[in-house]
C-alpha positions in Angstrom: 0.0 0.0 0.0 1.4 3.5 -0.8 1.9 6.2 2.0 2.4 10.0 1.7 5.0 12.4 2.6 4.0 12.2 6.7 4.9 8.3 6.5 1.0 7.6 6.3 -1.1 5.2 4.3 -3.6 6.5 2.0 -6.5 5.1 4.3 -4.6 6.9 6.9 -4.6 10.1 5.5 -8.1 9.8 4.3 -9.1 8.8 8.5 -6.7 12.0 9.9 -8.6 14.4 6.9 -11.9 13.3 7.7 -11.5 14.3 11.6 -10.1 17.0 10.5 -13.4 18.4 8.8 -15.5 17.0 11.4 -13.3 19.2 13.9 -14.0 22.2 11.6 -17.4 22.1 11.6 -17.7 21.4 15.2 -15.7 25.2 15.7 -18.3 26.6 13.1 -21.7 25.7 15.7 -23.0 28.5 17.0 -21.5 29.6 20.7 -24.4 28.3 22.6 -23.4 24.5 21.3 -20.0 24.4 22.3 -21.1 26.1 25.5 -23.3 22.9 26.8 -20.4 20.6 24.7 -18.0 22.6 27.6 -20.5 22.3 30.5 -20.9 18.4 29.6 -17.2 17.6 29.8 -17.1 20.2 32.8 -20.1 18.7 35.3 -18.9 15.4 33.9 -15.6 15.3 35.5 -14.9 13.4 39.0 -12.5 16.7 39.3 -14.2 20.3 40.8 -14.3 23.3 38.6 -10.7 23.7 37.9 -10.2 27.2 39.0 -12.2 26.4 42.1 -10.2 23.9 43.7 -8.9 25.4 46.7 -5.2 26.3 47.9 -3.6 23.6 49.5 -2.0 26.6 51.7 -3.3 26.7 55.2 -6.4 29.1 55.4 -7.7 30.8 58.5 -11.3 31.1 55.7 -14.3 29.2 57.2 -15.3 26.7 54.5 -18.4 29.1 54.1 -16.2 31.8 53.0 -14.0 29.5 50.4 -17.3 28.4 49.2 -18.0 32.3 48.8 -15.0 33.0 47.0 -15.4 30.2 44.8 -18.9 31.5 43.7 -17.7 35.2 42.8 -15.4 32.8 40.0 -18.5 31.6 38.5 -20.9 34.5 38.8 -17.8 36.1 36.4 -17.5 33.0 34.3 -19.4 34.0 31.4 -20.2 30.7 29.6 -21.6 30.0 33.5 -23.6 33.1 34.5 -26.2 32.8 32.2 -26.9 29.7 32.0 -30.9 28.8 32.7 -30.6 26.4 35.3 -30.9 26.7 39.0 -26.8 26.6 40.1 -25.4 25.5 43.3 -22.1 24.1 44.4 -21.7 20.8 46.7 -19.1 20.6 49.4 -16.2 20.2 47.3 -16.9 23.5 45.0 -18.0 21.1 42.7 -21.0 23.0 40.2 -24.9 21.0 40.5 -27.4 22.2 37.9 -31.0 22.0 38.2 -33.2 22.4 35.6 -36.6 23.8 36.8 -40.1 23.2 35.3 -42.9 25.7 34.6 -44.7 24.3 37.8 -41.6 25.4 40.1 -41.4 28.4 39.1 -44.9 29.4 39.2 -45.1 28.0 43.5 -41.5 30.1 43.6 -43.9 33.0 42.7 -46.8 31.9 44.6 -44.6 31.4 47.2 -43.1 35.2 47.0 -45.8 36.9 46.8 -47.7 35.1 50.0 -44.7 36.4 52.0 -44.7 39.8 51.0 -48.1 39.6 52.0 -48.1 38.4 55.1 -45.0 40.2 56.1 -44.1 43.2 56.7 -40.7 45.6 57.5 -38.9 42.8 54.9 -38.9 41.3 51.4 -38.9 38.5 49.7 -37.0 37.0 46.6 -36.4 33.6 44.3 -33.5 32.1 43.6 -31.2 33.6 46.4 -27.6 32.8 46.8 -25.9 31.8 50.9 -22.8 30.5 51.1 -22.7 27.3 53.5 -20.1 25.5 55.0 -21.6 22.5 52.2 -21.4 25.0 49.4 -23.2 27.6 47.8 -26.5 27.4 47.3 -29.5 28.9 46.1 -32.8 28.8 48.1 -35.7 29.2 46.0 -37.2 31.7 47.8 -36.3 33.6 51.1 -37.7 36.4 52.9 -36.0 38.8 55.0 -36.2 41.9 57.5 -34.2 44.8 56.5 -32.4 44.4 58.9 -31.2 40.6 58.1 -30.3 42.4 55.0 -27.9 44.9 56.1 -26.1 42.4 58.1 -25.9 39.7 55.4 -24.4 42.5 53.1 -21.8 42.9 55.8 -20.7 39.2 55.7 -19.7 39.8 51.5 -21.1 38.2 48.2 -22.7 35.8 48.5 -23.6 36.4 52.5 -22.8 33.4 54.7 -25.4 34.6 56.4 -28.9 33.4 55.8 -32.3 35.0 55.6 -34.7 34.7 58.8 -36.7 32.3 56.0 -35.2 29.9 53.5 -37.8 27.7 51.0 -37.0 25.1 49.4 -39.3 23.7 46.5 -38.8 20.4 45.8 -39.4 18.4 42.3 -38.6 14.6 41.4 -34.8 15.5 40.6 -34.5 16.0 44.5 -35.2 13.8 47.7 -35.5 14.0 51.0 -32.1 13.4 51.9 -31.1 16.5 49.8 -33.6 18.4 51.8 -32.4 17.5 55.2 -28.8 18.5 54.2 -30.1 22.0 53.2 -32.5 21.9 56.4 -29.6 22.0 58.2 -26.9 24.2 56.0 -29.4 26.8 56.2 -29.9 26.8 59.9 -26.6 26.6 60.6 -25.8 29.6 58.7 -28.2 31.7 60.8 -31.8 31.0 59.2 -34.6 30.9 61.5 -36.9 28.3 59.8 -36.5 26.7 56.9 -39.6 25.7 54.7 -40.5 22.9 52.2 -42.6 22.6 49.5 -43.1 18.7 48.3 -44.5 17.7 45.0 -48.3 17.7 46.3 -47.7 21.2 47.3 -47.7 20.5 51.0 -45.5 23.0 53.0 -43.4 21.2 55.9 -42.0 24.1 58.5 -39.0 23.5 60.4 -36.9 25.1 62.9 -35.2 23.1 65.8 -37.6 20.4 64.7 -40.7 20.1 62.4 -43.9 23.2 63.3 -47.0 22.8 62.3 -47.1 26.3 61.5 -44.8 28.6 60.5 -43.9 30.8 63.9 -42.8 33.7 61.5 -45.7 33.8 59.5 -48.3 32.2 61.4 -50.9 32.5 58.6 -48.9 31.4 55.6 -51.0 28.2 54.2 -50.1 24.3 54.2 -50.8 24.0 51.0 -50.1 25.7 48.0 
């Protein structure tokens, strides 16, 4: 069999040329493409984000605070920023995405709007970034006093410290066991009741334990 100038056979050649084109028309799809072609071999990776891995210097920085810094990285990553998913980090700084359906968001805004009702001297908002000692994460709703706002801006971006209220809504990409560990990163970052929403739309209030009501907003219903 004949080979060219490179040493190569012609059936060779012909293999390296074809992955060549398919290479250039790969570059030639539009950004939005290669973006998700990135995040897949990204989130796919055992390894954490690679800028995010931390220092292996000594750190006097709480684990809530490396967690912060490590989300200011990916609020300015701009393949990351924009992306139309719900996006939270795990212990190891590692990125979690959650896609949301129409039926989330619409008990996110149920959910906001109730507060600001019942509440008053505060706000509430969706999708709200805390930095946790388990990573950052994104409650789906919060509500807070103005005060509780002035002092989480205090504690940098994104606060380690949480809202007086954090709300989760769940939906069947999450479980229980996800919801207890976010029971409990919340509270310990300073929350003083976490709420969640299950799939039927029943509301579960906890504290120290489970409530039967919500002790902040006595009147907020059960069920959505």
């Amino acid at each position: 069999m004949g080979r060219g100038r490179l040493g190569l056979s012609i059936c060779e050649a012909a293999a390296m040329e074809e992955r060549g084109a398919m290479n250039r028309a790969r570059d030639r799809r539009p950004f939005e493409q290669r973006g998700i072609l990135y995040l897949h071999r990204l989130f796919s990776s055992p390894l954490p984000y690679p800028r995010l891995v931390p220092d292996a210097m000594p750190t006097t920085k709480t684990h809530a605070e490396e967690h912060q810094e490590q989300w200011q990285e990916i609020v300015a990553d701009p393949i990351l920023r924009d992306l139309p998913y719900k996006v939270e980090t795990n212990h190891r700084g590692q990125i979690v995405l959650s896609p949301h359906t129409t039926h989330h968001a619409r008990q996110q805004k149920r959910i906001q709007e109730t507060l600001d009702a019942l509440l008053d001297a505060g706000e509430a908002f969706s999708e709200w970034p805390i930095a946790t000692a388990g990573g950052t994460k994104q409650a789906d709703v919060i509500w807070a006093s103005e005060t509780r706002f002035e002092n989480m801006e205090e504690t940098g971006e994104p606060p380690t410290l949480a809202p007086e209220v954090c709300v989760e809504v769940m939906s069947a990409s999450n479980d229980w066991d996800e919801m207890e560990e976010k029971i409990a990163l919340y509270r310990d970052a300073g929350a003083d009741e976490v709420w969640v929403v299950d799939e039927t739309g029943r509301v579960h209030f906890f504290a120290d334990e489970e409530l039967e009501q919500s002790d902040r907003a006595p009147d907020f219903p059960d069920t959505l």
